[in-house]
C-alpha positions as CSV (number, residue, x, y, z in Angstrom):
1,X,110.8,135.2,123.8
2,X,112.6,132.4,122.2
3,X,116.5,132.8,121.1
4,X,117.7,133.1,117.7
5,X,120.6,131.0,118.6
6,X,120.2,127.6,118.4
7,X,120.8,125.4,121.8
8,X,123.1,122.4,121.4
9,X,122.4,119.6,123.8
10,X,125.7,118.9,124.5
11,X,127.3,122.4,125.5
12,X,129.9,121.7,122.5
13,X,130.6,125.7,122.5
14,X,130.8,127.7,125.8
15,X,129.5,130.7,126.8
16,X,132.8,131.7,127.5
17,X,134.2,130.3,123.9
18,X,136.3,127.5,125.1
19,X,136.5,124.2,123.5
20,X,135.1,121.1,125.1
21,X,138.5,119.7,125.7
22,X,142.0,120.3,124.8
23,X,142.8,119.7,120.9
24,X,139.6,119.8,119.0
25,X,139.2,121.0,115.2
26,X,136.0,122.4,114.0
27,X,136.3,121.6,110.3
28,X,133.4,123.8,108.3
29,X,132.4,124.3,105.3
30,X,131.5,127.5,104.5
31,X,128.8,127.6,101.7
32,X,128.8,129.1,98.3
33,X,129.8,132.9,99.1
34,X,126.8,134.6,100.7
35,X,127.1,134.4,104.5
36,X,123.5,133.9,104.3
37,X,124.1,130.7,102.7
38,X,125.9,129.4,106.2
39,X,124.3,126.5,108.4
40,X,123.0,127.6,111.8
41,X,125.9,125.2,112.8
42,X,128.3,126.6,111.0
43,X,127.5,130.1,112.3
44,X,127.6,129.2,115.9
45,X,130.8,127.7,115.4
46,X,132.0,130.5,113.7
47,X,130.7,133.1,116.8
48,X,133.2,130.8,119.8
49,X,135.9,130.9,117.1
50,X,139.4,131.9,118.5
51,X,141.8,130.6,115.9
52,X,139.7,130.9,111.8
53,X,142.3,129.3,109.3
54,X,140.4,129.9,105.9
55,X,140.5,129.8,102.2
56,X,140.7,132.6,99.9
57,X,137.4,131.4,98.0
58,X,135.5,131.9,101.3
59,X,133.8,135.4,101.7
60,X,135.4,137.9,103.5
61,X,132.1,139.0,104.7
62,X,131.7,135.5,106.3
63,X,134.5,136.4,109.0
64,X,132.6,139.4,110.7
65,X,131.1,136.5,112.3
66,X,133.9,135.7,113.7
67,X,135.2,137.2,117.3
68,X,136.8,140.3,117.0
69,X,139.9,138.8,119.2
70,X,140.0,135.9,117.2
71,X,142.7,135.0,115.3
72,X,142.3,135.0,111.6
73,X,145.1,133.1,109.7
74,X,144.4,133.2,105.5
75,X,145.9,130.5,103.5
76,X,146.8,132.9,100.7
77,X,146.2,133.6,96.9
78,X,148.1,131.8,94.0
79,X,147.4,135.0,92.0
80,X,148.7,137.3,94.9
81,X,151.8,135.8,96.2
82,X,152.0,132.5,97.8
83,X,150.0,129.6,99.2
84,X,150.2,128.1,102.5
85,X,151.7,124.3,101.8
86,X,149.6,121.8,103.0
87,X,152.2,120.7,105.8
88,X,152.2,124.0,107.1
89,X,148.2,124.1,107.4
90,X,148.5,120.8,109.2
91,X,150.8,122.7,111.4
92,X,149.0,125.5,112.3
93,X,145.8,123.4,113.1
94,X,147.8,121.2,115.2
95,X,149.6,123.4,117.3
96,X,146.3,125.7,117.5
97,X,144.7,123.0,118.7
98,X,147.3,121.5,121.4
99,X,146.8,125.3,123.2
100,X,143.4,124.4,123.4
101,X,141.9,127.1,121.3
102,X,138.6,126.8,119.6
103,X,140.1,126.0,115.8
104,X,137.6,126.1,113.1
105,X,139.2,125.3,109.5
106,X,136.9,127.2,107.0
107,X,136.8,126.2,103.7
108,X,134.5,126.8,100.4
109,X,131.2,125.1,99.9
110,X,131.0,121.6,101.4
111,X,134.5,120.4,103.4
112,X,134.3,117.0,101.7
113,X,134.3,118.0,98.0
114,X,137.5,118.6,96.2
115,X,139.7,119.5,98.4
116,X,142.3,117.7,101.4
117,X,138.9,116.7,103.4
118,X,140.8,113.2,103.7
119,X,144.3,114.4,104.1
120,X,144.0,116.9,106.7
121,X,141.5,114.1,108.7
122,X,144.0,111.8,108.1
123,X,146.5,114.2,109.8
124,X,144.7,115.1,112.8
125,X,143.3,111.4,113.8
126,X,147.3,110.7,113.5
127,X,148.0,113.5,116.2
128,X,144.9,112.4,118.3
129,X,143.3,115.8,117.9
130,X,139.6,115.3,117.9
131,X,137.8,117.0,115.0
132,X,133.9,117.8,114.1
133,X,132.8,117.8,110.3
134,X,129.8,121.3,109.7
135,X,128.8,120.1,106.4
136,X,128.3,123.3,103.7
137,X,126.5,123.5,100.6
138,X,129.3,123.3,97.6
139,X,128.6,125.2,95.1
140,X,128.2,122.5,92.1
141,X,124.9,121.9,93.9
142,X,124.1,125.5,94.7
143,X,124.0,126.3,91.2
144,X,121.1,124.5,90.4
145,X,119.2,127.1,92.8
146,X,121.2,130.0,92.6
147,X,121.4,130.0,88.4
148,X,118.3,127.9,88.0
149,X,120.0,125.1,86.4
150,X,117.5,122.1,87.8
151,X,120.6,119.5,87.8
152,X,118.2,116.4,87.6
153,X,115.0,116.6,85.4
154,X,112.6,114.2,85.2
155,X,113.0,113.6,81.3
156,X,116.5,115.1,80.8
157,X,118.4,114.3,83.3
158,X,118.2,111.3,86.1
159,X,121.7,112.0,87.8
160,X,124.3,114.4,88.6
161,X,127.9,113.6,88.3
162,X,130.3,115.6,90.4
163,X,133.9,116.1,87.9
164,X,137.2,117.2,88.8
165,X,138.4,119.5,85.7
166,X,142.2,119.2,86.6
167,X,143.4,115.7,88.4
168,X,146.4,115.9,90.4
169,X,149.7,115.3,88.8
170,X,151.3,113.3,91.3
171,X,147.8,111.0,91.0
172,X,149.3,106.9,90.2
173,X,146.8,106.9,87.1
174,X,143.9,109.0,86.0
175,X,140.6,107.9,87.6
176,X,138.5,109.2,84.8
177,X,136.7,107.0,82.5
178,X,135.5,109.4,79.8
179,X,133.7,106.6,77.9
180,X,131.8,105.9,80.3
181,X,131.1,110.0,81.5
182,X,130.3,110.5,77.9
183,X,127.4,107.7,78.2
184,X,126.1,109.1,81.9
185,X,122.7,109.9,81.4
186,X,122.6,113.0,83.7
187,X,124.3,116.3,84.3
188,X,128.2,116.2,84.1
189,X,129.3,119.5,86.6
190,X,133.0,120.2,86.4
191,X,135.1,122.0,89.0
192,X,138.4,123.3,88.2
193,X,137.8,123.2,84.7
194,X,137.9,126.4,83.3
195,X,141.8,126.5,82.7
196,X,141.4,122.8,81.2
197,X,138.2,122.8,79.1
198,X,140.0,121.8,75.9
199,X,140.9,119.1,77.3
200,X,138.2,117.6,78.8
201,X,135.7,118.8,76.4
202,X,137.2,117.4,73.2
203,X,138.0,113.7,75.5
204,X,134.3,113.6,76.3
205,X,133.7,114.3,72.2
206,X,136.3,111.6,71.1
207,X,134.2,109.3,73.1
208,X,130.7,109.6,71.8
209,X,129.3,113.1,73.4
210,X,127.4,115.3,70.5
211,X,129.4,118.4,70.5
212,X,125.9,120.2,70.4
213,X,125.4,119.2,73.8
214,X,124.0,122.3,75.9
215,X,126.9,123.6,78.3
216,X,126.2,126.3,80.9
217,X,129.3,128.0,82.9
218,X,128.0,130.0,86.2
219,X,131.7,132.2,87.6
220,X,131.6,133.3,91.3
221,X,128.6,131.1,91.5
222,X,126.8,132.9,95.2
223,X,129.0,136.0,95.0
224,X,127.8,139.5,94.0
225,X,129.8,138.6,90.8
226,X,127.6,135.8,89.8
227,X,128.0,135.7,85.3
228,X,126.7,132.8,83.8
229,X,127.1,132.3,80.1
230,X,125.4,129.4,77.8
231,X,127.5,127.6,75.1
232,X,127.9,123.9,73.8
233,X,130.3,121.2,74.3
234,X,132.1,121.9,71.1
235,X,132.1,125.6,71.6
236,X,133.2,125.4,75.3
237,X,136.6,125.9,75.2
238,X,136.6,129.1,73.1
239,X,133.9,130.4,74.6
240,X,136.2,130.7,77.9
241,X,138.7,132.2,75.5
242,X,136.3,134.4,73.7
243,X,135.0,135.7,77.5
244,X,138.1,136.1,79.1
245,X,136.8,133.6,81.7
246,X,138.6,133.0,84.5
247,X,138.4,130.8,87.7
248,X,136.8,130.4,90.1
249,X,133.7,128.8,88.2
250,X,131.4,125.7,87.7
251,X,130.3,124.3,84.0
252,X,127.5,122.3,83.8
253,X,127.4,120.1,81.0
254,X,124.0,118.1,79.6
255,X,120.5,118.9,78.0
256,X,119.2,120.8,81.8
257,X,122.1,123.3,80.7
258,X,119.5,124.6,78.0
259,X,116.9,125.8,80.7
260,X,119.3,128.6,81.9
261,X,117.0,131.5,82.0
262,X,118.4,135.3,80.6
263,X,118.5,136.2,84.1
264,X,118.3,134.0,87.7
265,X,116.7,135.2,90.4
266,X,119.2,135.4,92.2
267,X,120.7,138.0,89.5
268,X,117.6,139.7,89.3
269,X,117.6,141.2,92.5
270,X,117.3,145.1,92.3
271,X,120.5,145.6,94.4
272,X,122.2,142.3,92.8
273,X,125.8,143.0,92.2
274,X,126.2,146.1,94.4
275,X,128.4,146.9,97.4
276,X,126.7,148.9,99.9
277,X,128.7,150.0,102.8
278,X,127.1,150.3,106.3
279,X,128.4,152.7,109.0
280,X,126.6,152.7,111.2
281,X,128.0,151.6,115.1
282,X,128.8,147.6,114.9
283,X,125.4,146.7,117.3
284,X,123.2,148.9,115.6
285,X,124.3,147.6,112.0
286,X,121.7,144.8,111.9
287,X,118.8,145.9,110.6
288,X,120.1,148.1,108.1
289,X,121.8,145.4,106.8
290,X,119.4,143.1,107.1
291,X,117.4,145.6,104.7
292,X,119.9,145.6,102.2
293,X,120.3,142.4,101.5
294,X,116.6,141.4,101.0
295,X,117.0,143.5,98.1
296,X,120.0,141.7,97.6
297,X,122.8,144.0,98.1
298,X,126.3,142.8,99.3
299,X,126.7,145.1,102.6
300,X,130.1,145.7,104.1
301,X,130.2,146.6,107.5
302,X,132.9,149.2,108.6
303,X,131.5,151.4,111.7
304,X,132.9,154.7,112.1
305,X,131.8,155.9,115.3
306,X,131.2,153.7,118.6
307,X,128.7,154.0,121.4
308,X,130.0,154.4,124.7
309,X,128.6,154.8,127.9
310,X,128.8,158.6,129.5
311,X,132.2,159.5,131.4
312,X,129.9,159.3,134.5
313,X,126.7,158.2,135.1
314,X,126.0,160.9,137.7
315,X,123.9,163.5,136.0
316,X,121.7,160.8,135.0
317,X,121.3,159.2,137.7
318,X,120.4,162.5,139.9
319,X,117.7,162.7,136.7
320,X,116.5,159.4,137.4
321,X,116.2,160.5,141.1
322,X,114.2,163.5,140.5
323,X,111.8,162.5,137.1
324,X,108.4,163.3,139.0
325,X,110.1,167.0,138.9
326,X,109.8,167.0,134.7
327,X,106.7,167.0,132.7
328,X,108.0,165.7,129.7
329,X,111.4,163.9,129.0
330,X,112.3,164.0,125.2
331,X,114.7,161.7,123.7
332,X,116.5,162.8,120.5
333,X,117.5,158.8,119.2
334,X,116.6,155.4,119.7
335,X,120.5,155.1,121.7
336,X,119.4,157.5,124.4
337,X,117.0,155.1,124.7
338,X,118.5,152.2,125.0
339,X,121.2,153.6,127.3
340,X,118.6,155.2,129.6
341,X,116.3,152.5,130.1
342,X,119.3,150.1,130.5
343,X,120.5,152.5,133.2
344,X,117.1,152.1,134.9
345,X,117.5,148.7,135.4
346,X,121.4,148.9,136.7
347,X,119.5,151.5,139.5
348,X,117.4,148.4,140.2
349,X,114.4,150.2,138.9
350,X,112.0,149.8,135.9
351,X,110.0,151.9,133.4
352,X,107.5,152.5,136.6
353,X,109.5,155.3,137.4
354,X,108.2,156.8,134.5
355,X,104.7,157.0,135.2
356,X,103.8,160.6,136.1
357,X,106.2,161.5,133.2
358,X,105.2,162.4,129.7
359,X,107.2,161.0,126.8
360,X,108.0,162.5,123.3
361,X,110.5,160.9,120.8
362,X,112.4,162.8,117.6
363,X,110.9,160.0,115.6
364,X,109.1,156.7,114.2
365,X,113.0,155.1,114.9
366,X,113.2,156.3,118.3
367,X,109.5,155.6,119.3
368,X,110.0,152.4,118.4
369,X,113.1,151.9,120.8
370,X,110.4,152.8,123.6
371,X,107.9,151.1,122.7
372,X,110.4,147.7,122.6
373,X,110.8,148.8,125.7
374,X,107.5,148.8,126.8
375,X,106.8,152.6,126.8
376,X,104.4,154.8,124.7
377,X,105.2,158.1,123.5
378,X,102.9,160.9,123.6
379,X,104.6,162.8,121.0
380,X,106.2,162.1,117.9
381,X,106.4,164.7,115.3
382,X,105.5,163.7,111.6
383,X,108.6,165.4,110.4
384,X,111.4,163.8,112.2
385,X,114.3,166.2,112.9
386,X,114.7,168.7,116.1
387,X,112.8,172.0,114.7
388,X,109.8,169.9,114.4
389,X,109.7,168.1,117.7
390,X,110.8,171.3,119.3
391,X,107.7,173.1,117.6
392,X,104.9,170.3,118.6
393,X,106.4,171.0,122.4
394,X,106.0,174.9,122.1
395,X,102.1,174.2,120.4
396,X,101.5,172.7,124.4
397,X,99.9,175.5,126.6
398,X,101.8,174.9,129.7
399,X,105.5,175.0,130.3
400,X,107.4,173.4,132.5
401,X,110.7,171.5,133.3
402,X,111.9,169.1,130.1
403,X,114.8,166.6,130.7
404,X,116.6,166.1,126.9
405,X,118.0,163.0,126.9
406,X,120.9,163.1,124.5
407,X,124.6,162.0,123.1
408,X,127.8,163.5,124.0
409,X,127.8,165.5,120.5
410,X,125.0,166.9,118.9
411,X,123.0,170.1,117.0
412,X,121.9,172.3,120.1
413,X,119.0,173.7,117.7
414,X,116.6,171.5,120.2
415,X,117.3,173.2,123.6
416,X,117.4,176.2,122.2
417,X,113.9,176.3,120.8
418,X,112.6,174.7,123.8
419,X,114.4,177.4,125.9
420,X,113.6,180.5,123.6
421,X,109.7,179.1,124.4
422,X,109.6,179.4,127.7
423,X,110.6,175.8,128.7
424,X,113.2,174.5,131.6
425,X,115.0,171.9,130.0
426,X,117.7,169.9,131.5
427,X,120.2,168.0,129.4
428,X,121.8,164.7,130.5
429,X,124.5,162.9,128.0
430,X,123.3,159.2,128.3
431,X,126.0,157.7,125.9
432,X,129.2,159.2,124.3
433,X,129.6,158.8,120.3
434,X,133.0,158.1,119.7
435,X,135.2,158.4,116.4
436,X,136.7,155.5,115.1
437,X,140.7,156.6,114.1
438,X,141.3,153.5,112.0
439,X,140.2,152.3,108.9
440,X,140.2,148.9,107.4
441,X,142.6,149.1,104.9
442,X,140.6,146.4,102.6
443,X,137.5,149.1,102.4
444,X,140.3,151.9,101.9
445,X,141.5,149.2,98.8
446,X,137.7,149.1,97.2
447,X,136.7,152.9,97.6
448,X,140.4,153.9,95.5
449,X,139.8,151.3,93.2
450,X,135.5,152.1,93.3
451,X,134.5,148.9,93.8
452,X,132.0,150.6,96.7
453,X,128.9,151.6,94.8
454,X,126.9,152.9,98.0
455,X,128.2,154.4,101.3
456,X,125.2,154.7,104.0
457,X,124.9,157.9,105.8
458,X,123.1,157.9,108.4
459,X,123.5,160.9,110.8
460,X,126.0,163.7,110.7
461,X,127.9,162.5,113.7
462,X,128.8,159.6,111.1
463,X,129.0,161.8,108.3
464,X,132.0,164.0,110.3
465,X,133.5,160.9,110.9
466,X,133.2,159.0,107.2
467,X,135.3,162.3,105.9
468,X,137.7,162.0,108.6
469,X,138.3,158.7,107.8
470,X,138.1,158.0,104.0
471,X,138.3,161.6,103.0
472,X,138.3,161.8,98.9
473,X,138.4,158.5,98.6
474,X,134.3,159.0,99.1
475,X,134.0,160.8,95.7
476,X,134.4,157.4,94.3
477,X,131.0,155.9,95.8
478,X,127.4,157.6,95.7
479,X,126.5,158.5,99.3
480,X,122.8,158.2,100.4
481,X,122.0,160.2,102.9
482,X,119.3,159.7,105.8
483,X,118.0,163.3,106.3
484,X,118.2,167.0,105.4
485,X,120.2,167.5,108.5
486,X,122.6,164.5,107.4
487,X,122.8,166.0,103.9
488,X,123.8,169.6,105.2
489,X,126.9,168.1,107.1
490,X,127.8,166.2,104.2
491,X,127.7,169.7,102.1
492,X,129.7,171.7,104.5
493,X,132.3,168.9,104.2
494,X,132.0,169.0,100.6
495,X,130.2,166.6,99.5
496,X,126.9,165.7,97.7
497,X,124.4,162.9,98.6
498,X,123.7,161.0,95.6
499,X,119.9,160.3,97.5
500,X,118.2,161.5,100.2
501,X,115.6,159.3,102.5
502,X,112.1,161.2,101.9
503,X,111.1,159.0,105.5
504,X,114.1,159.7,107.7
505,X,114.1,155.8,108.6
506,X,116.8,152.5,107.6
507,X,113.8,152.0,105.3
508,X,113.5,155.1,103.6
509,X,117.4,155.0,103.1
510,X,116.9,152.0,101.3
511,X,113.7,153.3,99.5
512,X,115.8,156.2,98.1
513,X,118.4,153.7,97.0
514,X,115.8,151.4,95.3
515,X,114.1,154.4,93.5
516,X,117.5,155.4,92.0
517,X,118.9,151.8,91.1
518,X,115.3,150.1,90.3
519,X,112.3,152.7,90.0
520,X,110.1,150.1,88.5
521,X,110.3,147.6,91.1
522,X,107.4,146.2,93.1
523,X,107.5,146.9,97.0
């Protein structure tokens, strides 16, 4: 099976995350907001990563690529306190580097485009720190896609000129010739120009551009925020005014501007604009996530309970020893799975041992684990919680000796059944779920201020944990809940599921969400 990770020829990033050499820079640009709109590159980079200096307009999201031991240095918000000077970035790269960390400076869209590409270059050729450019895609360019502003057109537009709305003041002389950008026969795309669109809009007037000339300004351009809003040249600056617009944003200016449809496709997507937390463990976030988002949901990722093996391994492995002695060994979740089977192959053994064995599974989630794994269940109820897999068992004729495989915590309603009927079941804890006791304070910030519109729930272990965690603050998010069982433990906590999965799957949890925020769409 081929990797998803893409091989560099020339081992630039170690297995074990070192740089190639002492004093190296990774400088990489980071794409217009969506992680999804990182280069391969630029993610492996990212993954070796022990030292992330990064801009505030690069998405937060972006850094859960990023090691957890890593270091993760921000170089600050003008609006919330202050910037890092440039001297002291060039400083923090340089001593970074001269420990031989892995340093990757982060920045917005494309590294070379408006900001201290050449400066900080400069800088670190000067200190003999070697340095590799990750190109990203700037946003001026990704609006074309992402707001479906086709910057060149074959009759209205045969260039694209790339503007700085604000020069720097300590510039000699200004470097733009507005008679001549008012004669460009293309698309004029300002950065940093929201704050100085007066200006630039009525220079670009004075010297020959129709004030009717079709302007288009796209804010947060890639981000879950994504507004665009359609104006003219003359009307430009109080439109800005009018709207309350604020930075960060890019303004296309020239006749493709007119072609802005009412709604993108990238706005169109039925989850567009909403934040869905995910809670489930860290490995097992993936898919769910992966769900999400081609609806186009922004997903945070905050776990609240982590996998761990058993405290000891011993009642397993006397299980393993002794499997011809069960007729049937049930697992209740695809993580009994994987820790099982993994355990199989620690005992330098393989699913062979399994042969004389019959196999049932709580579910389609779980009888997929085995079947990844090579291994077929015989039984898989079509209602996927414990009552129902316990009542296909006690259907059988014959009784015998079960072996549950389970977590450390859990509804005993399984055993029970299977005991009540007549069965000998053994129960062996093949993983421990374990709480998390701390919570990121940013996800505390957006549930108090309700900027979280979903919070996945996705078994009652992670329920119990959620409430222990955010507590109230939940009453300011819908919760969608993955089961009946799920929704009962959320109750008896005191609280109400805003959905409930109708398939107890990741996919039926997002079904339930799409039927509430987008009934009519096409699946």
């Amino acid at each position: 099976m081929m990797s998803d990770k893409p091989r560099r020829k020339d081992n630039e990033f170690a297995s074990e995350g070192r740089p190639p050499s002492q004093g190296h820079v990774w400088i990489v640009g980071a794409g217009p907001g969506d992680p999804r709109f990182l280069t391969l590159w630029a993610k492996e980079c990212l993954a070796a990563a022990e030292v992330v200096v990064y801009d505030y307009l690069v998405d937060p999201r972006i850094l859960d690529i990023v090691p957890p031991h890593a270091e993760k240095i921000s170089l600050g918000h003008h609006s919330r306190g202050r910037c890092l000077e440039p001297a002291e970035i060039n400083e923090i790269l340089l001593t970074r580097a001269r420990d031989g960390k892995h340093v990757v400076r982060l920045q917005a869209g494309d590294p070379a485009i408006f900001g201290r590409f050449a400066e900080e270059l400069e800088f670190l050729r000067s200190k003999g720190i070697r340095f590799t450019v990750i190109p990203g895609i700037t946003a001026g360019l990704a609006v074309g896609a992402l707001a479906e502003i086709p910057l060149t057109h074959a009759q209205l537009a045969s260039g694209v000129a790339l503007i700085a709305g604000n020069e720097h003041s300590d510039k000699p002389h200004r470097n733009l010739d507005y008679q001549t950008l008012a004669r460009f026969p293309g698309t004029i795309v300002y950065y940093m120009g929201v704050r100085s669109a007066a200006v630039w809009s009525q220079e670009l007037m004075r010297h020959g551009k129709p004030a009717e000339t079709p302007v288009a300004i796209v804010r947060r351009c890639g981000w879950p925020e994504q507004q665009i809003w359609t104006t003219t040249l003359g009307g430009v600056a109080d439109t800005i005014q009018s709207q309350n617009i604020k930075p960060p944003a890019i303004i296309v200016v020239g006749p493709v501007a007119s072609l802005v449809p009412p709604r993108s496709w990238f706005t169109s997507q039925p989850l567009f604009g909403k934040r869905i937390l995910v809670t489930r463990p860290e490995d097992q976030a993936a898919d769910l996530q992966s769900l999400l988002e081609t609806w186009g949901a922004c997903v945070i990722k905050h776990p609240v309970i982590e996998l761990m093996p058993p405290e000891t391994w011993e009642p397993v492995d006397r299980a393993i020893e002794h499997l011809n002695a069960f007729a049937w060994i049930v697992f209740s979740s695809a993580n009994g799975v994987k820790f099982f089977v993994d355990r199989l192959w620690a005992l330098a053994k393989d699913v062979r041992v399994l042969a004389a064995t019959k196999i049932a599974a709580i579910g389609p989630g779980t009888a997929t684990a085995l079947e990844e794994r090579y291994l077929k269940p015989e039984l898989v109820p079509n209602e996927y919680r414990a009552e129902a897999l316990a009542e296909e068992l006690n259907r059988l004729p014959a009784r015998g000796n079960i072996l549950l495989i389970r977590a450390s915590r859990g509804r005993q309603v399984l055993p029970e059944m299977l005991s009540a009927a007549g069965w000998q079941v053994s129960q062996v804890v093949a993983y421990r779920s374990v709480d998390v006791t701390s919570a990121n304070p940013e996800v505390i910030e957006q549930l108090e201020e309700g900027r979280i519109d979903w919070t996945t729930v996705t078994s009652s272990g992670i329920a119990q944990s959620l409430v222990r965690l955010f507590g109230d603050r939940l009453k300011n998010t819908k919760l969608a809940s993955i089961s009946p069982v799920t929704t009962k433990t959320l109750h008896d906590l005191g609280f109400s599921p805003c959905v409930e999965a109708r398939e107890y799957t990741m996919a039926g949890l997002v079904s339930a969400i799409l039927d509430y925020e987008s009934p009519n769409v096409e699946r």
